[in-house]
Structure formats: structure tokens, C-alpha cells
C-alpha positions in Angstrom: 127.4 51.1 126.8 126.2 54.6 126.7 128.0 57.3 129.1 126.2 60.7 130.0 126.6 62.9 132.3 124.6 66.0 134.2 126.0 69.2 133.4 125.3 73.1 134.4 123.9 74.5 132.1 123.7 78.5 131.0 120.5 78.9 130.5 117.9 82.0 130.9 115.7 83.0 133.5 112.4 81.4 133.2 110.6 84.8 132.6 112.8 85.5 129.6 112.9 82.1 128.4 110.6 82.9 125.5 112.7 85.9 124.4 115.6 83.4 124.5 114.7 80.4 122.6 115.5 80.5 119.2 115.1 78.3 116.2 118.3 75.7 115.4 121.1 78.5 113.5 121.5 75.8 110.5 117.5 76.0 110.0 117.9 80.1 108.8 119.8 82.6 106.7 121.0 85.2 107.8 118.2 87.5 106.1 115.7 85.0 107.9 117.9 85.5 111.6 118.2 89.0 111.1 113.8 89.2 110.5 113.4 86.9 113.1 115.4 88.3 115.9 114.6 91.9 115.2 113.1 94.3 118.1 114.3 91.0 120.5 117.8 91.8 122.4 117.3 88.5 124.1 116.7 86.8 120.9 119.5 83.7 120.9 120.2 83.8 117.4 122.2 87.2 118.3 124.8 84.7 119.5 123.7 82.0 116.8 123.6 84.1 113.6 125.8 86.9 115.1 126.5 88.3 111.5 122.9 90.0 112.5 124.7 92.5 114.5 127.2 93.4 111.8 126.9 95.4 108.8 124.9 93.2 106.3 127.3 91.3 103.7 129.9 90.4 106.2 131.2 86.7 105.7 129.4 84.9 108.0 132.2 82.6 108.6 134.8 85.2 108.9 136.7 85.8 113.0 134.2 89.4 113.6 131.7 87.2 113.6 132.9 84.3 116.1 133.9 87.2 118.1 130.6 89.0 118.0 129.4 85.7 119.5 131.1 86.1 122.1 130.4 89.5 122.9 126.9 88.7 123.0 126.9 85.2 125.0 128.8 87.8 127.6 126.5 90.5 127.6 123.6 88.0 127.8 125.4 86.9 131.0 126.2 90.8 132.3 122.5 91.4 131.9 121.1 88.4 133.7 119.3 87.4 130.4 121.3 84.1 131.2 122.7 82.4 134.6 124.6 79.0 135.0 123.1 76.4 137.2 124.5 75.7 140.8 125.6 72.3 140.4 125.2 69.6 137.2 121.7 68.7 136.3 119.8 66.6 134.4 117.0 68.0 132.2 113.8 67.0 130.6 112.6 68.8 127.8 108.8 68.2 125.9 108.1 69.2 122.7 104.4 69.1 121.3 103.9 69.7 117.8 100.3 69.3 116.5 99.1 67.2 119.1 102.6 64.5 118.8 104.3 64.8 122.1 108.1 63.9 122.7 110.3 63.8 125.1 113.9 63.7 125.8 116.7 64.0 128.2 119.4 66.8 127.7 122.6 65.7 129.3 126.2 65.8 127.9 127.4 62.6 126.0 130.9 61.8 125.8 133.3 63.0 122.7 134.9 59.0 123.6 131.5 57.3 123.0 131.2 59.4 119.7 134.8 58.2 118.4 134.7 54.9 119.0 131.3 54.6 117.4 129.3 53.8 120.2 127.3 57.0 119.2 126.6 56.1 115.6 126.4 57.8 112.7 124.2 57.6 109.7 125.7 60.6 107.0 129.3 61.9 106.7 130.0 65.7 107.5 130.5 68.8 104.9 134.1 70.0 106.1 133.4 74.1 105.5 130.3 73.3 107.9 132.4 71.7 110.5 134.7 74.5 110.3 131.9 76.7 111.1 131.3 75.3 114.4 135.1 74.5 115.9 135.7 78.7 115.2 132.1 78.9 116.9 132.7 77.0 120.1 136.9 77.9 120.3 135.6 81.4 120.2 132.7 81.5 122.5 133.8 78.5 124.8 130.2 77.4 124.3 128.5 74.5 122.9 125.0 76.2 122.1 124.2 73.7 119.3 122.3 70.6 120.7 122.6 67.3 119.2 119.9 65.3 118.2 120.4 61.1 119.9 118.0 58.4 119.5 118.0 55.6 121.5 116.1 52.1 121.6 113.2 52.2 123.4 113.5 51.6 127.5 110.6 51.4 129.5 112.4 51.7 132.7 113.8 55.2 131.3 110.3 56.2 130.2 109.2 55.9 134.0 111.9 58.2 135.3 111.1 61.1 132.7 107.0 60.5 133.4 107.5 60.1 137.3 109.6 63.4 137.2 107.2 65.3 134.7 103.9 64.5 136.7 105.5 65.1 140.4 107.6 68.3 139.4 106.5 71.7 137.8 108.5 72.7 134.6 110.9 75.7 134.7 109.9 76.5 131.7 106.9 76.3 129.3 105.9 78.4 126.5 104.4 78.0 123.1 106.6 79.6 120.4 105.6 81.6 117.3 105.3 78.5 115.2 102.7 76.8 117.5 105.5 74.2 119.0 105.4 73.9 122.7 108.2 73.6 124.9 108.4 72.4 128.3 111.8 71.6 130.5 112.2 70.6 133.9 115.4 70.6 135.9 116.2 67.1 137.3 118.1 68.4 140.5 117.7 65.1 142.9 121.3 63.2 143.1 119.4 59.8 143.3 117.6 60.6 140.1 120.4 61.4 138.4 122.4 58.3 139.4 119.5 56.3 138.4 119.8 57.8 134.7 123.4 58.0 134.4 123.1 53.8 135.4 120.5 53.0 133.0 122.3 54.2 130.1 125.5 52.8 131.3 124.1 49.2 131.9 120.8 48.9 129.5 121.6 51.4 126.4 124.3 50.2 124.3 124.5 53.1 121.7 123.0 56.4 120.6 122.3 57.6 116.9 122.6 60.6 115.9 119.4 61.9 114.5 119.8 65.2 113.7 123.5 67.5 114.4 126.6 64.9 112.8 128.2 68.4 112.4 127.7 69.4 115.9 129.1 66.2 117.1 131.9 65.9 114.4 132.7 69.5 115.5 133.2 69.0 119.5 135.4 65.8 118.9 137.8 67.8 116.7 137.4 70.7 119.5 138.5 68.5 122.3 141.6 67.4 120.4 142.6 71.2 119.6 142.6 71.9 122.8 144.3 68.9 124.3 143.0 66.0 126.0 142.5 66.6 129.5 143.3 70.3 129.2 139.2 71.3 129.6 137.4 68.6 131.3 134.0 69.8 129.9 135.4 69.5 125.9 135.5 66.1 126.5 131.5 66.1 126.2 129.1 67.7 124.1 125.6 69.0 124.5 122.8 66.4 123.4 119.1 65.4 123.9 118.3 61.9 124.0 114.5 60.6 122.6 113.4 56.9 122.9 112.7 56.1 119.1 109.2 55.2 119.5 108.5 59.0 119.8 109.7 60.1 117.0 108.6 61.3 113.6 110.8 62.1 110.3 109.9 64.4 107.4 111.1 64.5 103.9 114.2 66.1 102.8 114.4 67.3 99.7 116.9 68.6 97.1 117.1 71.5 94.9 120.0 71.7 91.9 121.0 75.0 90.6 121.3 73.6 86.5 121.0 70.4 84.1 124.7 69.7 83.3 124.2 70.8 80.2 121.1 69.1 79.1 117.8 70.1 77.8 115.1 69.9 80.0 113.7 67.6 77.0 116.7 65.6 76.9 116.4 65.2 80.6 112.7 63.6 80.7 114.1 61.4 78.0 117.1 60.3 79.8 114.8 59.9 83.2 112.7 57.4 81.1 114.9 54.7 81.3 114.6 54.3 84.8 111.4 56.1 85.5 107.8 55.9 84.8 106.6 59.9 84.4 103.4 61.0 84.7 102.8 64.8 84.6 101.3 66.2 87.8 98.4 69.2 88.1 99.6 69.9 92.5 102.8 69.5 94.2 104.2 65.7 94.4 104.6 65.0 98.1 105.3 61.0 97.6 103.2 58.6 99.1 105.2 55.9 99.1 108.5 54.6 98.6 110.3 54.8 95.2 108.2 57.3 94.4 109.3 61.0 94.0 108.5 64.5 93.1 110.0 66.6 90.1 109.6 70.2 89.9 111.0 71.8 86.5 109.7 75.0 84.8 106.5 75.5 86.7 105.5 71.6 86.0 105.4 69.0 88.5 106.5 65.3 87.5 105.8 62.2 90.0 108.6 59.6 89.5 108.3 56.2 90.2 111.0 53.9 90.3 111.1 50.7 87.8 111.6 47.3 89.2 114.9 46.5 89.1 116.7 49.7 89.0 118.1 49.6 92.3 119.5 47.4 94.8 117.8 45.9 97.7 120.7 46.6 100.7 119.8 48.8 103.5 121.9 51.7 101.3 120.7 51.0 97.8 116.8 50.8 98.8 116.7 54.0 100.2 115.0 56.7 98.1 118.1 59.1 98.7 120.4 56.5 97.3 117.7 56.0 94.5 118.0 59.5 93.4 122.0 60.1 93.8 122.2 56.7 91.8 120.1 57.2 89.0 119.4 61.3 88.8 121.9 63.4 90.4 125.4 61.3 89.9 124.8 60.2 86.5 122.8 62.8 84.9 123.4 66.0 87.1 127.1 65.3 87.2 126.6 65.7 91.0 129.2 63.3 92.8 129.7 64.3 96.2 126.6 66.0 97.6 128.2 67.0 100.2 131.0 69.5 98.9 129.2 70.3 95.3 128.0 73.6 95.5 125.1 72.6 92.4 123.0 71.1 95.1 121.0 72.4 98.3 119.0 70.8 100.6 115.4 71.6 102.0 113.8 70.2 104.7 110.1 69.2 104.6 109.2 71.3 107.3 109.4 74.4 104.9 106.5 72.4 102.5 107.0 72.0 99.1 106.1 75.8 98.1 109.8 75.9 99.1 111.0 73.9 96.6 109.0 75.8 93.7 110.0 79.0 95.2 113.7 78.1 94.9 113.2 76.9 91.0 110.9 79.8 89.7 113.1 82.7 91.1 115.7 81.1 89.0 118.4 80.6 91.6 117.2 76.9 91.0 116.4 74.7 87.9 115.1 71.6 89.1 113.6 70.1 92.6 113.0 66.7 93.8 110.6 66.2 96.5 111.0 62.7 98.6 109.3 60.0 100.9 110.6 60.0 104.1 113.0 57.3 105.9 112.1 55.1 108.5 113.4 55.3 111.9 114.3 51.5 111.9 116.2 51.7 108.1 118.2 54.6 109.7 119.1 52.0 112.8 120.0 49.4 110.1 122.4 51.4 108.5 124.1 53.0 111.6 124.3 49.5 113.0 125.8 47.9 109.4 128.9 50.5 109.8 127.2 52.4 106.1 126.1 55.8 106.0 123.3 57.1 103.9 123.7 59.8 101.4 124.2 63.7 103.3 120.8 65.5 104.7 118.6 62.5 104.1 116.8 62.9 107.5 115.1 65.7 108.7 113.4 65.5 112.3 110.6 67.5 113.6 110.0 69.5 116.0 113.5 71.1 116.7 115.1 71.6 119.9 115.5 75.3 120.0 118.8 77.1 120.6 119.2 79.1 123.8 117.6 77.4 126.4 120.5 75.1 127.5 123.5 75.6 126.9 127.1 73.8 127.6 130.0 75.4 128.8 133.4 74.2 127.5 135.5 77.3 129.7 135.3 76.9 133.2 
């Protein structure tokens, strides 16, 4: 069964809360961070995307820049941008984004749970990316990542978080730049919060991650640096919790920097075998499964998948799987998408205009545009023990950055 716990959290004063919240640090650039927080001192991403406060250039994974963090997540403190809580609370947090409410719990899940797979997984990790985030919470002692857990469906869970919402006013509650609404409330009551901690421990047998295996991957490897037992608070990690009936998954696409050495005639040909092609006059967002979008010199392709070209296990049906089987391994030469530098990933949030973007600056030579995965294929396969190819989920709305945090440091 599931074990969470209240924590206290750093988090800003309610009239600087705006200010604060920032978008998730793995969602932007540094050029982007740098634009976005400018003019804003209380702007999180000066502790997220710290490299904005050094000269422009500097490795952003290089020690200045963990300790920059740092610097900042103190100064926020010295400044009463940001205060920890009195004792360890439960939190509620709503996100509305274009009329789709959802709403999860933010608690701390145990780094135990994660390793023995009782918070499952659905991708493996990129190593350098992991890296990122053990220097990132060693350095500032903070977790201010959240990850991302779905859970089955409880109704009795569903009337604590409505009972709360609708008898309690919100601490916070804003509407961001980006028209996303966000709205937390502190759940203070001890009774309350054994309730919740019960539910979980007695009615939900596991967690998925949805969206943050690196954050997760990260605090378990952060707790055993440090030593079992040797900071209590390592031994959990910050999450939000969502029921799975309120949630909603985009596309995520890919983007690969050349052809492996083939023509971009000799590509279409090769595709052929597996593919029906039809030329496109708009964007290909797919409309349904085994069917994708190609993007190469200014001309958009829709792909559909033959019958009998791929395998009907949980894995092999997916579209992801589809294109690493059929496109990227065998004709891209790319093998591990999660180390090979040839491919990037874009999530559908940023619209397809991304993906031609990427391809006619030149930085890119061809796109693929994807359906979307289910929230029940991605239980299957974190339930089978398999994991789907890297970045093949991307959720929406985010959680953003800055509002809770968790302390590792006491």
C-alpha cells in the first residue's frame, strides 16, 4: 500500500504567490527562463534556471550554478518572499485549464515505496538529467521539483479534497500568464490528515508516475548519498497525487537533427514499406492511433501504419514504440533515445508550429507529430513491470515550481 506523509513546506506569502510560481524548469531554456523571469526578483525560476543570474553561456550544469541556487532559495527566505509552515500539512492544489478542472494532493511519498516499485514507473531515466537534479537538491537541500502520481480512482478520497475545498478558503489563487488557474489550500486539521494518510495506506495500492521519473529517480539516489537515516526528510520526496479520472495527456513529439545519411527521397521510399503516405496541405496532428505526422522540408506527410507491422502487446501497440521500431531505430540509426543526442523531444503543449520551427531553422531535419497515450495503456504497462519508450507522455496543466516546496536540511 501507498505511504505519504504531511510535510512543511517553504512556500511564499500568499500576496507574492503570483510573483513566485513559475513554470516546471525542464519545460524552458535558459533563453526562455532568463525572458520569463526578467524585471521579477521573486520569479522561482531564479532558483530553478539559476544560470539566469550568471553571465550568459555558463554551463548550466556546472557547481556556480547549484550554488547560485542556493544563494537565491536563501535570499528568498532573508526577504520573506518565502516562509516554512509551522507544523506538517497536507495541501490541495486545483488547476483549471480551459474549463478541465483537476485536483490533487501535494504530500511527500516515500523514496521506499519508489524502490520497491510500489510507485511505478512507465519510462527509464536519461543519466546526465538525473545528474542534474542530485547536484540541484545536494546543493540547495531542496526538493523544488514536484512529481507528478496518478492513482486509481477513490471516491472516498474525492470527498475529503471536495469537503475541504467547499468549507475552506484557498491560500492561494491566481490565474497565471498562460490563462491556467491555480488554487491551493492548506489542509492543517490532524484528523484530516490522518484520514488521508489512512486511505492511502489501506485502499491505494500504488502510484504512477505521470510526469517527473527524473525527479523521483533523483531523490532515491540523494537519500542513499547521504546515508539512510542521516536526514529523515531525504527519505521522501515532493509529489502531487491526481485520481486518474481527471486527467488529460497530450502528444509528445520528436524532432531528429539529420537522416543518417539518407536522402530525403530515399527516406519516403524506405517509409513505404511500412507506411501508407499521403502528402499533407496543414500540420498533421493525428487523429487516431497508428497514425502520425511527418514534417520534412516545409512539407507535411500523415503516416499511417500498415496492418501487420507491429505487435499487439501493451509495448509494441503503442504509437512511440511504432515509430522507434519502424522509423527512428532502423532508419535514423537512433537506438537509445534516451542518451542519443540526434533526437529531442517536444511536448504538445508547445503546438505543432514548434516542430516546424525546430526543422526550418535548420537545427532540425525532420519531425514526427503523434496521437496521444491513454491513461489506462500507461497503467497496463507500469502494472506489466515494461516501460514505454523515454518522453512518451506529456500531461497538462503543470504544477508550477515555487509554490511548495520540500526541505531535505532541517
Amino acid at each position: 500500500m501507498t505511504t505519504i506523509k504531511p510535510f512543511k513546506a517553504l512556500r511564499p506569502e500568499a500576496a507574492r504567490a503570483k510573483q513566485v510560481a513559475s513554470r516546471p524548469y525542464d519545460v524552458l531554456n535558459s533563453a526562455e527562463a532568463r525572458e520569463e523571469a526578467a524585471g521579477n526578483p521573486d520569479s522561482f525560476l531564479h532558483i530553478t534556471k539559476s544560470e539566469i543570474d550568471l553571465p550568459a553561456g555558463t554551463d548550466i550544469h556546472s557547481q556556480p550554478v547549484y550554488d547560485k541556487a542556493k544563494e537565491n532559495l536563501n535570499a528568498f527566505v532573508q526577504r520573506n518572499v518565502l516562509f516554512r509552515e509551522d507544523k506538517a500539512c497536507y495541501y490541495i492544489y486545483q488547476l483549471i485549464m480551459n474549463g478541465r478542472s483537476q485536483t490533487g494532493l501535494v504530500c511527500v511519498s516515500s523514496v521506499d515505496d519508489y524502490e520497491k516499485d510500489i510507485i511505478k514507473k512507465h519510462e527509464f531515466t536519461r543519466p546526465e538529467k538525473e545528474q542534474d537534479r542530485i547536484n540541484h537538491i545536494t546543493t540547495t537541500g531542496a526538493q523544488t521539483g514536484n512529481v507528478f502520481l496518478a492513482y486509481k480512482s477513490l471516491s472516498a478520497i474525492d470527498r475529503i479534497v471536495e469537503q475541504w475545498k467547499n468549507t475552506h478558503k484557498p491560500v492561494y489563487d491566481f490565474i497565471a500568464e498562460d490563462n491556467i488557474s491555480h488554487t491551493v489550500w492548506v489542509v492543517n486539521d490532524d484528523n484530516v490528515i490522518q484520514s488521508i494518510s489512512q486511505l492511502f495506506s489501506t485502499q491505494v495500492p500504488c502510484t504512477y508516475i505521470a510526469d517527473g521519473h527524473h525527479r523521483a529517480a533523483s531523490a532515491a539516489k540523494v537519500r542513499k548519498t547521504l546515508g539512510n537515516g542521516a536526514h529523515p526528510n531525504a527519505g521522501y520526496f515532493l509529489t502531487t497525487l491526481f485520481p486518474s479520472d481527471q486527467l488529460h495527456i497530450m502528444d509528445y513529439n520528436r524532432v531528429v537533427k539529420d537522416l543518417n545519411g539518407l536522402t530525403e527521397a530515399a527516406l519516403l521510399e524506405k517509409l513505404q514499406e511500412h507506411f501508407t503516405i499521403e502528402k499533407a496541405s496543414t500540420a498533421v496532428s493525428p487523429v487516431q492511433l497508428h497514425q502520425f505526422g511527418m514534417y520534412l522540408s516545409g512539407q507535411w506527410y500523415t503516416l499511417t501504419s500498415k496492418p501487420g507491422t507491429f505487435s499487439s502487446d501493451p509495448i509494441g501497440v503503442l504509437d512511440v514504440t511504432i515509430l522507434s521500431n519502424l522509423v527512428l531505430d532502423p532508419l535514423l540509426g537512433i537506438k537509445d533515445q534516451r542518451t542519443d543526442k540526434r533526437v529531442d523531444f517536444v511536448g504538445g503543449i508547445r503546438g505543432l508550429g514548434e516542430l516546424e520551427k525546430r526543422v526550418n531553422s535548420g537545427e532540425m531535419k525532420v519531425a514526427f507529430s503523434l496521437h496521444p497515450v491513454t491513461i489506462q495503456q500507461l497503467f497496463d504497462i507500469a502494472d506489466s513491470g515494461n516501460v514505454m519508450p523515454p518522453k512518451s507522455t506529456w500531461f497538462e496543466p503543470k504544477l508550477r515550481d515555487g509554490l511548495l516546496t520540500h526541505l531535505i536540511y532541517e
